[in-house]
C-alpha positions as a Markdown table, in Angstrom:
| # | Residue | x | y | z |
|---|---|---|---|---|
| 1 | Unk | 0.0 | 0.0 | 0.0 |
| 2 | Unk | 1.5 | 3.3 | -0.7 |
| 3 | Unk | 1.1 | 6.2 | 1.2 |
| 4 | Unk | 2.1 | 9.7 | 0.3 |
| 5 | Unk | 5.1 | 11.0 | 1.7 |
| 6 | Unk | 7.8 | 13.8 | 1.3 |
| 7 | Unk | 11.2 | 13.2 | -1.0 |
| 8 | Unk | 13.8 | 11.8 | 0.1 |
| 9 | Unk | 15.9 | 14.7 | -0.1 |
| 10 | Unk | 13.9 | 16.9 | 2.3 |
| 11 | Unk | 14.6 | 13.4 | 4.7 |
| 12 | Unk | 18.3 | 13.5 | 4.1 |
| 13 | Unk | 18.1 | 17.2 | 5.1 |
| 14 | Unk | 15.9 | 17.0 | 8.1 |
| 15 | Unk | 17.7 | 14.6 | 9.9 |
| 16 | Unk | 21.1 | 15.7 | 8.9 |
| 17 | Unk | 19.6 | 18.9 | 10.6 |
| 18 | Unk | 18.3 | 17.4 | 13.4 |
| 19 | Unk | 21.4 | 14.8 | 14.0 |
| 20 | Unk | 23.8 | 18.2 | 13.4 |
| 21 | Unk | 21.8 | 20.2 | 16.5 |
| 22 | Unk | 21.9 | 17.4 | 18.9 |
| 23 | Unk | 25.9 | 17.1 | 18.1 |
| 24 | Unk | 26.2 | 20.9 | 19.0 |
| 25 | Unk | 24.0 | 21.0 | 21.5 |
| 26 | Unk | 26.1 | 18.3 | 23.5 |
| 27 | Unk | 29.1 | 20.1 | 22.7 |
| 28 | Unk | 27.8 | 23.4 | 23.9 |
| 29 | Unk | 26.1 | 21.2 | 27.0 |
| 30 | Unk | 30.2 | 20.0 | 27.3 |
| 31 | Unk | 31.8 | 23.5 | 26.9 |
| 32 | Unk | 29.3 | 25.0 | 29.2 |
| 33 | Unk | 28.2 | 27.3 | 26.6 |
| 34 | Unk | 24.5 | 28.4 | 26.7 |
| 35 | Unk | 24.0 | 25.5 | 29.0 |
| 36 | Unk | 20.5 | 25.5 | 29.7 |
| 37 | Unk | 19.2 | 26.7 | 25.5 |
| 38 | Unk | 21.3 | 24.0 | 25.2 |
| 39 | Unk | 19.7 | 21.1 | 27.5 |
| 40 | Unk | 16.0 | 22.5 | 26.2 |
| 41 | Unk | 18.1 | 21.7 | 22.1 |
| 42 | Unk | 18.8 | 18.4 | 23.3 |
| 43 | Unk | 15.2 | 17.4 | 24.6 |
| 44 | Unk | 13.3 | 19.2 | 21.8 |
| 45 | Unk | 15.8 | 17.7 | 19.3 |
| 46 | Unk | 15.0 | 14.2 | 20.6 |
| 47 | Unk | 11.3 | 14.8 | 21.6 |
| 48 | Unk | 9.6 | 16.5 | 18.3 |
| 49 | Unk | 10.8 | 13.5 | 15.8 |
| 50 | Unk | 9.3 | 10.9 | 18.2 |
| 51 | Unk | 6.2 | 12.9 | 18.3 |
| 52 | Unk | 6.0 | 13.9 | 15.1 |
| 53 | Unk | 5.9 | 9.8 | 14.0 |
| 54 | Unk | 3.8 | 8.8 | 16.3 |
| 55 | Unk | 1.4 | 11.5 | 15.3 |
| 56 | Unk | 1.7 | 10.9 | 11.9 |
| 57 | Unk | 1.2 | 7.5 | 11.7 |
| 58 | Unk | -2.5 | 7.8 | 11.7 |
| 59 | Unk | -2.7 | 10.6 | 9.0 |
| 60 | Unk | -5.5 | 10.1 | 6.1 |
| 61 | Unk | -4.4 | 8.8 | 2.6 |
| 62 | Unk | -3.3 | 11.2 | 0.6 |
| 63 | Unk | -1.6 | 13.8 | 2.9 |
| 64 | Unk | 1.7 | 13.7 | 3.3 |
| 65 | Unk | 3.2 | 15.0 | 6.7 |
| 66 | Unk | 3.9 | 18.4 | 6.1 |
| 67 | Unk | 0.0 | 18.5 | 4.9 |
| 68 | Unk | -0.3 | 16.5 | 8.1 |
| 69 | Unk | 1.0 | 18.9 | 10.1 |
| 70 | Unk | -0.5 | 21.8 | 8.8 |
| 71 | Unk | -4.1 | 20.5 | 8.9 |
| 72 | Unk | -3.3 | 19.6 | 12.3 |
| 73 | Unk | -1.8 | 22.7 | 13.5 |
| 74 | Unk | -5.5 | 24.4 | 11.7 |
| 75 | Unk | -7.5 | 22.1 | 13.9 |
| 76 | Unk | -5.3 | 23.1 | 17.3 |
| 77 | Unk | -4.2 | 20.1 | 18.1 |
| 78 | Unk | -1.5 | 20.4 | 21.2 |
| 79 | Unk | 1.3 | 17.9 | 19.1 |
| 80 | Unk | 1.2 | 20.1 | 16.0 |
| 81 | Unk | 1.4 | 23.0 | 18.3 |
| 82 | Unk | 4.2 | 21.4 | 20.0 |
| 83 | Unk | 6.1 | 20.2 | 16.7 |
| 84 | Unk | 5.7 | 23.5 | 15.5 |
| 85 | Unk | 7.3 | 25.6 | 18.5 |
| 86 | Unk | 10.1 | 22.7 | 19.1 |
| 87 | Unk | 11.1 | 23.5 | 15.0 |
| 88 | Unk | 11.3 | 27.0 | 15.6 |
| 89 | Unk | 13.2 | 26.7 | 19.5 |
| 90 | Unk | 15.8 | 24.4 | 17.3 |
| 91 | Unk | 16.3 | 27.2 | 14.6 |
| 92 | Unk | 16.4 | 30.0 | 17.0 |
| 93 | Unk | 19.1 | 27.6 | 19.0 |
| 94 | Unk | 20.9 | 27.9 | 15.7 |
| 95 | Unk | 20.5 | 30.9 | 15.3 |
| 96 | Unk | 22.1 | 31.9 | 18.9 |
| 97 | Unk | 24.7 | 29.3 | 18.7 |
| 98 | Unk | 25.8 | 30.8 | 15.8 |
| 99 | Unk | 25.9 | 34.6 | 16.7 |
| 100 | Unk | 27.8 | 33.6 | 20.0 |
| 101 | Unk | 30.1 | 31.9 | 17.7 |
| 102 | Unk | 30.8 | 35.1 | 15.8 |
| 103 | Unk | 30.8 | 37.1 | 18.3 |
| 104 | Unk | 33.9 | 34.8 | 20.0 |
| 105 | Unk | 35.7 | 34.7 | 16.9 |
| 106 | Unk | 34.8 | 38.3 | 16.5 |
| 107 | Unk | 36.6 | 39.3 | 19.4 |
| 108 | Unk | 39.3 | 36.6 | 19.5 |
């Protein structure tokens, strides 16, 4: 039976993404750098895949789940609403982790 689902390549890059945040995240946890943005990385990063599956398992035909997602997150549901805010904790993580970066080699 086939289901719809996204391309591989968005796959590849969505878990390289979320495999590359929990790396720096334990190496920030490690360094002591932004230790507790980091801790909250680590548990969102391993958290909102799980939840995201689970959640998706029982999605209609024909929706892949990114549809999934969205319809879900139209409806209210409190794991779309979750997904959603753990995605955009991890890129503002990134987004931290990056300008503290600068700003040490900035300065170095």
């Amino acid at each position: 039976m086939q289901w719809e689902t996204l391309a591989d390549w968005i796959w590849a890059i969505y878990y390289l993404f979320i495999i590359t945040t929990l790396c720096t995240a334990v190496f920030s946890i490690v360094k002591k750098g932004n230790k507790s943005w980091s801790i909250v990385a680590v548990l969102f990063t391993i958290t909102v895949p799980i939840v995201s599956l689970i959640y998706s398992i029982g999605r209609p035909r024909g929706l892949n789940e990114f549809d999934y997602l969205v319809s879900q997150i139209q409806h209210g549901a409190f794991w779309s609403i979750f997904v959603l805010i753990g995605h955009f904790f991890l890129l503002g993580w990134w987004g931290l982790f990056l300008f503290k970066i600068r700003l040490i080699n900035t300065s170095s």
